[in-house]
C-alpha positions in Angstrom: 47.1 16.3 -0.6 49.6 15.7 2.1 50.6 12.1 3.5 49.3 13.7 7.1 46.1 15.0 5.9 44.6 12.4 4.2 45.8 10.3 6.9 44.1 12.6 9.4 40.7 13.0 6.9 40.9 8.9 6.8 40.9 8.8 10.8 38.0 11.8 11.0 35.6 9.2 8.4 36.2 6.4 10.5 35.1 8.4 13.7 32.3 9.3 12.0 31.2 6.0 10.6 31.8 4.5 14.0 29.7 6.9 15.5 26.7 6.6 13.0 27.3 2.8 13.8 27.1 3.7 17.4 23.6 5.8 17.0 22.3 2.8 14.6 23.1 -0.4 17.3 21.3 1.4 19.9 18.5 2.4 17.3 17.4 -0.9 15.7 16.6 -3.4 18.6 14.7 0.0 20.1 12.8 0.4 16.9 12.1 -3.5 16.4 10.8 -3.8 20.5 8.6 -1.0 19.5 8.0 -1.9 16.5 7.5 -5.8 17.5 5.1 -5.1 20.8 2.8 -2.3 18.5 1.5 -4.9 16.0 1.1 -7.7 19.1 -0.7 -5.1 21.6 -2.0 -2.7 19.4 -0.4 0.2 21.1 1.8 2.5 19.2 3.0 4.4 22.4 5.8 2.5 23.4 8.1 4.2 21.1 7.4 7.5 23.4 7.8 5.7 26.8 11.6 5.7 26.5 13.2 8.4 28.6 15.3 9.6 25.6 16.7 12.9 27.0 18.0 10.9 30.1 18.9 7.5 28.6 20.0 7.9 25.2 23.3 10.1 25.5 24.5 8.0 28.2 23.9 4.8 26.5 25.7 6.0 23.3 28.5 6.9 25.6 28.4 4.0 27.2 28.2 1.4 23.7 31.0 3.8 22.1 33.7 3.1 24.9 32.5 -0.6 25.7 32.0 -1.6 22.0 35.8 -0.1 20.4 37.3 -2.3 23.3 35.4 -4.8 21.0 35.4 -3.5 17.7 38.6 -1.5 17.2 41.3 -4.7 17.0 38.7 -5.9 14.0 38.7 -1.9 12.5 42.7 -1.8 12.9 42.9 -5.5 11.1 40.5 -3.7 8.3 43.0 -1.0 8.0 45.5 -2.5 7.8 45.3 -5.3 5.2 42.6 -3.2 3.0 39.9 -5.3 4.0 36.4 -3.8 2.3 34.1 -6.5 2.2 30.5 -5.6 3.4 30.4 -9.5 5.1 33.3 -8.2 6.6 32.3 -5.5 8.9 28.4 -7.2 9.0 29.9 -10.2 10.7 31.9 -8.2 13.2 29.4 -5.8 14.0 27.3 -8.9 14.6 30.0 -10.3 17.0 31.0 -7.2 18.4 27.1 -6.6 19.5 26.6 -10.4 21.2 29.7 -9.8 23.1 28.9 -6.4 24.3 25.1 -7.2 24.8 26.1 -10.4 27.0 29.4 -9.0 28.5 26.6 -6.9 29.8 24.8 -8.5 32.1 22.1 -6.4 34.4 20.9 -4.8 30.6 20.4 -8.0 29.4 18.8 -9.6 32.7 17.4 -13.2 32.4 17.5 -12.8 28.5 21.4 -13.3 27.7 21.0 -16.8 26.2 17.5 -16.4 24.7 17.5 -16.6 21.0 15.1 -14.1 19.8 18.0 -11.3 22.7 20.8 -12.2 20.9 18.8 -12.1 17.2 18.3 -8.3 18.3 21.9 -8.0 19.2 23.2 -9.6 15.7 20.2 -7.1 14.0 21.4 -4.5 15.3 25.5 -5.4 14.9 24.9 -6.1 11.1 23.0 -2.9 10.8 25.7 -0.8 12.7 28.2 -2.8 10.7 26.4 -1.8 7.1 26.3 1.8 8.4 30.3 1.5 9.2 31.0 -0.2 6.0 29.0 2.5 3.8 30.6 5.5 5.7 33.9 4.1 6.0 34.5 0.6 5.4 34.8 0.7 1.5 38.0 3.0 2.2 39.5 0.5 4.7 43.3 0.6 3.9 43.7 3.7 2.2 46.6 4.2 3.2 48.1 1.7 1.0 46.3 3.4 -2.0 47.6 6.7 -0.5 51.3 5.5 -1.2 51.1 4.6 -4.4 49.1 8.1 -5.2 51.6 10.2 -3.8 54.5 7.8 -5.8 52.5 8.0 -9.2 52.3 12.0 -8.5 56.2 12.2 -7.1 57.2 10.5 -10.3 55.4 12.4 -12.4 56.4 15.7 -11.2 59.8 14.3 -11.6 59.7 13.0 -15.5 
């Protein structure tokens, strides 16, 4: 395989884990609110009284431009010195979520320095960051590993 193509495969893996990160920040402090407020009222319908075909594409939009502003100095410093530890990207997506979550301040209202708000945000940053790490983080720096693959091969097509 080409220099450029696995390059190009590497780049389409991390688009995809950051977008399944994306879908799984917005996903977890949803489910846990729902989750949270069923077993204290009783009443399983909150999960349906989210707007989702008006609010959900627009807040994905939204958490995938604002968060790489965030994230994507932390996913460059991955890549480049091969960094593949699951605490790794945990503890960024943790980081990366606080600072989005308060940087945001009408979502967050009255509840930006509440513990239990910014124990959603860190839930749902280490979950995004597991998701990035298992679709794309245990590659990080595979370029590194592509250099030497394509010297091993070079040499032994020469010898």
């Amino acid at each position: 395989m080409s220099r450029r193509l696995a390059w190009l495969k590497r780049l389409a893996m991390m688009a995809v884990g950051y977008f399944a990160a994306v879908l799984t920040s917005i996903l977890v402090p949803v489910l846990l609110i729902a989750l949270l407020e069923g077993i204290e009222d009783g009443n399983w319908s909150i999960i349906f009284a989210f707007d989702w075909l008006g609010s959900f594409p627009l807040a994905v939009l939204t958490v995938m431009i604002g968060a790489l502003l965030i994230v994507g100095p932390a996913l460059f410093v991955a890549e480049r010195f091969s960094l593949r530890g699951w605490f790794y990207f945990a503890a960024t997506g943790a980081i990366t979520s606080i600072a989005f979550g308060v940087s945001m301040p009408r979502s967050a209202g009255s509840f930006v320095f509440n513990p239990g708000f910014l124990g959603f945000l860190a839930t749902a940053g280490i979950a995004a960051g597991s998701v990035y790490w298992l679709l794309a983080g245990r590659k990080s720096g595979m370029r590194r590993d592509l250099g030497r693959d394509l010297g091993q091969d070079l040499g032994q097509d020469l010898g």
